[in-house]
C-alpha positions as CSV (number, residue, x, y, z in Angstrom):
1,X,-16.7,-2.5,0.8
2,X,-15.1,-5.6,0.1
3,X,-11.0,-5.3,0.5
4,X,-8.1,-8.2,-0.2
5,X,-4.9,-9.0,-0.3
6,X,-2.5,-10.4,-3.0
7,X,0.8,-11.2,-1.7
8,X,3.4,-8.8,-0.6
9,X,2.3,-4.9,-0.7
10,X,-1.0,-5.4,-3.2
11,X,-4.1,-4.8,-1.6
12,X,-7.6,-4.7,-3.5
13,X,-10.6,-2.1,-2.6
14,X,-13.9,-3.1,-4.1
15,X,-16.0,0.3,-2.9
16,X,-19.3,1.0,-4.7
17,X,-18.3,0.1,-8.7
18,X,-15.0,1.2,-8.5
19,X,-11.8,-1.1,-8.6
20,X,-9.0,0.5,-6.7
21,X,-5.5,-1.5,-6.5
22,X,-2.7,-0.3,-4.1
23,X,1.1,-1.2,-5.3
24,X,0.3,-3.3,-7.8
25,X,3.7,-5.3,-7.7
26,X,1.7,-8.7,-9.9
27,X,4.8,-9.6,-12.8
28,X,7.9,-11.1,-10.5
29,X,6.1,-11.5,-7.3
30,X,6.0,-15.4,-6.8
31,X,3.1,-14.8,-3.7
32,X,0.6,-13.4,-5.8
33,X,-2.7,-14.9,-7.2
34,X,-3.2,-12.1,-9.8
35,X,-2.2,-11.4,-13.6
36,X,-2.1,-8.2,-15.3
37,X,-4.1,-9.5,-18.2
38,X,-7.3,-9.9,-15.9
39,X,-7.3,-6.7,-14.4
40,X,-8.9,-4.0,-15.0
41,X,-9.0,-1.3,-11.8
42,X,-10.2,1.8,-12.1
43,X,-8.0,3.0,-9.7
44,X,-3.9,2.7,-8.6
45,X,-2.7,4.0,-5.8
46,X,1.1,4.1,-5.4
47,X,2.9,4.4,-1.9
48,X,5.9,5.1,-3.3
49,X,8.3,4.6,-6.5
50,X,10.5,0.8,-5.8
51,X,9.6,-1.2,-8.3
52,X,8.2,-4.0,-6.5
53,X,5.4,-0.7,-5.7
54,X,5.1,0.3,-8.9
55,X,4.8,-3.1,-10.2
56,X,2.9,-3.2,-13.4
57,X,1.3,0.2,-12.9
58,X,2.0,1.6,-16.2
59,X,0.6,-1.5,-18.3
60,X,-2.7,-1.9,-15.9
61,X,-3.2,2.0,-16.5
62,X,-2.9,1.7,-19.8
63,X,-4.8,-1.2,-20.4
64,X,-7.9,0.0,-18.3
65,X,-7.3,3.8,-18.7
66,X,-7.3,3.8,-14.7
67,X,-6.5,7.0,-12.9
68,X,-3.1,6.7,-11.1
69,X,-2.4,8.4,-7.5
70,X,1.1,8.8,-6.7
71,X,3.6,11.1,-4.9
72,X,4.4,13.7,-7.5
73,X,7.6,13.5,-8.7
74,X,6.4,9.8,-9.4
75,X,3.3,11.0,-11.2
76,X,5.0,13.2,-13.1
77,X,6.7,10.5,-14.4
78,X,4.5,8.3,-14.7
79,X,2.6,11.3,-17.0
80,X,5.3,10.7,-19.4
81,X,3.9,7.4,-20.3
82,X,0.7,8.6,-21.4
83,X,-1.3,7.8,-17.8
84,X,-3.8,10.1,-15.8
85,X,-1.5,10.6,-13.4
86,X,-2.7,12.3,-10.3
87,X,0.4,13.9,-8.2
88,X,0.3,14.4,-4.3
89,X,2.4,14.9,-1.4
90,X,2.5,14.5,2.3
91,X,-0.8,15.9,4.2
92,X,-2.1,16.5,1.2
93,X,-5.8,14.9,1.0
94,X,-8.1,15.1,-2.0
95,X,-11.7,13.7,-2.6
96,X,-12.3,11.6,-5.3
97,X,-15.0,10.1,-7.0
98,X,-14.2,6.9,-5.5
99,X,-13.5,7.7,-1.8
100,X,-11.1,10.0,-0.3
101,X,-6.9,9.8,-0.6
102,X,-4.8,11.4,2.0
103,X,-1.0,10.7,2.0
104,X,1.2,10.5,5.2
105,X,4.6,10.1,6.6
106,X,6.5,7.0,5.7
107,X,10.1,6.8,6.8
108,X,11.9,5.0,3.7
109,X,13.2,5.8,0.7
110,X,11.8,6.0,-3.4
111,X,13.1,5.3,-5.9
112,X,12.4,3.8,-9.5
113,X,14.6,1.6,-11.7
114,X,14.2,1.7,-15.4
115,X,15.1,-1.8,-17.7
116,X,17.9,0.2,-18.8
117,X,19.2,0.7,-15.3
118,X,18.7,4.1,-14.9
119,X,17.8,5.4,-11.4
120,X,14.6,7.8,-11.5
121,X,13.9,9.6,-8.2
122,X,10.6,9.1,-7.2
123,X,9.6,11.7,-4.4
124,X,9.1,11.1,-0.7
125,X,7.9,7.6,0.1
126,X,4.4,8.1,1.6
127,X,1.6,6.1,3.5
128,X,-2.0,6.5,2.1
129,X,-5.5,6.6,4.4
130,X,-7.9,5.8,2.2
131,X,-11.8,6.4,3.2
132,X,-15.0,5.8,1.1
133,X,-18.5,4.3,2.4
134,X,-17.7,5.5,6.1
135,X,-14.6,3.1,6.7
136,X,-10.7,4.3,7.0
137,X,-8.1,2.0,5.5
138,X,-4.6,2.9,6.1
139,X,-1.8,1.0,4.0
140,X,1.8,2.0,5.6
141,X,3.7,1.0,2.2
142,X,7.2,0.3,3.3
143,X,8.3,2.3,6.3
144,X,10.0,2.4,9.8
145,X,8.4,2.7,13.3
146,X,7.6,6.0,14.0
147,X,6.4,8.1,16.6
148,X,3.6,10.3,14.1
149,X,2.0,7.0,14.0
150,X,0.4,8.1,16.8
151,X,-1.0,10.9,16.0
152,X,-2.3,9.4,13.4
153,X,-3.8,6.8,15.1
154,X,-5.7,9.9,17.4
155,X,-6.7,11.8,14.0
156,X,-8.2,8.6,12.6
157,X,-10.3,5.8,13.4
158,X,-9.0,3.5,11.8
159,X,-10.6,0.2,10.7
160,X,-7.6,-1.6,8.7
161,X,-3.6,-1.2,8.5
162,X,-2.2,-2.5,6.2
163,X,1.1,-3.1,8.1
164,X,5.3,-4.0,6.6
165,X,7.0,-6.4,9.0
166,X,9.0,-8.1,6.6
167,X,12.7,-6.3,8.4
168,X,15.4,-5.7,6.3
169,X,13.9,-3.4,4.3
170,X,10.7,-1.9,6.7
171,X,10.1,-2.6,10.3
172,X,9.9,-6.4,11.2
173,X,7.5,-8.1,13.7
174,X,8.2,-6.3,16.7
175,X,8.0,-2.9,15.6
176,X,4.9,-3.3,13.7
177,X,3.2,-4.8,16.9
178,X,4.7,-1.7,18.1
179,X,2.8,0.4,15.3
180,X,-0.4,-1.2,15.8
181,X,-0.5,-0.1,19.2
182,X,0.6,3.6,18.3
183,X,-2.5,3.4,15.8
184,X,-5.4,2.1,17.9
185,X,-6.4,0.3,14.0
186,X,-9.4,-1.9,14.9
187,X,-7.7,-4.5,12.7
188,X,-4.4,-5.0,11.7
189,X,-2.9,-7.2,8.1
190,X,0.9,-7.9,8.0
191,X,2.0,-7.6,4.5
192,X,5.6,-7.0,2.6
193,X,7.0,-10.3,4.1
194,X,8.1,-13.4,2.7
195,X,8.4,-12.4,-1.1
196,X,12.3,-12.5,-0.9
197,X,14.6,-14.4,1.5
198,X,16.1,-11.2,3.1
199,X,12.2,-10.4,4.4
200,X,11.4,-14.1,5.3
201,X,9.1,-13.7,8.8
202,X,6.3,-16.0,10.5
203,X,3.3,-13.4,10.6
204,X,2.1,-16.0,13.6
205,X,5.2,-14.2,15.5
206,X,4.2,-11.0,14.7
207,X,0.0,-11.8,15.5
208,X,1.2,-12.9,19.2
209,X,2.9,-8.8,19.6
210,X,-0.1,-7.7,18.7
211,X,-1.9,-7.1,22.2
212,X,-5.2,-4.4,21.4
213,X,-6.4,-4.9,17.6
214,X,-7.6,-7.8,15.7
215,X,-4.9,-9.5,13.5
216,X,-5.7,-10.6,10.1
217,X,-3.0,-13.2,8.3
218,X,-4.3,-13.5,4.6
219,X,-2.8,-15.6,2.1
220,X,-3.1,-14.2,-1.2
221,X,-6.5,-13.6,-2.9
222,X,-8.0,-13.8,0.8
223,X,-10.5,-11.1,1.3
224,X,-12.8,-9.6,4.0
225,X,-15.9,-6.7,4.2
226,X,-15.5,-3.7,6.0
């Protein structure tokens, strides 16, 4: 399994010959490497329904006919745009043909914002563990410390978090050091930081909190095996 990063939320699973993007926020995020034109996943999988989540979702769907997992009320309205739209909820786990999806808590809030202004609720937000060839990936989306994290942490073995510590908007350094103990993670990526000046942080901060997993800084298109 080959997995990588691409600037703020957007992570990349490469598991057997299936393409699987999470939050694929690509048009307006100045820290990313990759354009919508060139990708073709067979997979998105959506933490929750803010628009730099979403991202380009509903063109990459429709341009690759990808499958798109999302809290409900989100996939529900993502359905309206012609997408196989897969709708979930928390505890909720399912097993695909490309690996299993289980949401969790996520302490935030969802919401999407059309062109036209309009306000679309999008559900609860939502973490995701993600697990295909024997290897648990857990991707936080944009959440708060909080205590659950734990127990997921002792229902998992977890070999990657994908971790917010941007502040402002999620937790910030200290609290994801924090989370990373909570979840025992074997190895630990900081993302949602530095694409706006309200969530400016030094992940070099946040790598000297973390005391008892491994901590991964990659810049965008930087990648790793699992």
């Amino acid at each position: 399994m080959k997995i990588s990063y691409h600037g703020h939320s957007v992570v990349k699973i490469l598991t057997g010959d299936k393409t699987i993007l999470i939050d694929p926020f690509i048009n307006g995020n100045s820290l990313t490497d990759l354009k919508v034109a060139e990708e073709k996943p067979d997979v998105i999988l959506l933490t929750h329904a803010h628009n730099d989540h979403v991202g380009d979702t509903v063109e990459l769907a429709q341009g690759s006919n990808a499958k798109v997992v999302a809290p409900v009320e989100l996939a529900n309205y993502l359905g309206t745009f012609g997408l196989d739209a897969v709708g979930m909820n928390l505890g909720g786990a399912k097993e695909f043909d490309f690996g299993t999806v289980k949401y969790t808590k996520a302490f935030h809030s969802s919401s999407y914002t059309t062109e036209e202004g309009e306000v679309i609720y999008g559900g609860m937000p939502a973490g995701i563990l993600f697990k295909a060839e024997g290897k648990t990936i857990y991707h936080a989306g944009d959440t708060d410390l909080f205590g659950d994290m734990e127990l997921i942490g002792n229902r998992n073995r977890i070999d990657v978090a994908f971790l917010p510590i941007g502040d402002f908007f999620t937790m910030g350094p200290e609290d994801a050091a924090y989370a990373a103990e909570l979840l025992k993670a074997k190895s630990v990526v900081p993302i949602h930081y530095n694409t706006f000046p309200p969530i400016r942080q030094d992940p070099q901060e946040f790598k000297k909190l973390v005391k008892s997993s491994e901590v991964r800084i990659l810049n965008a298109g930087d990648s790793f095996e699992l």
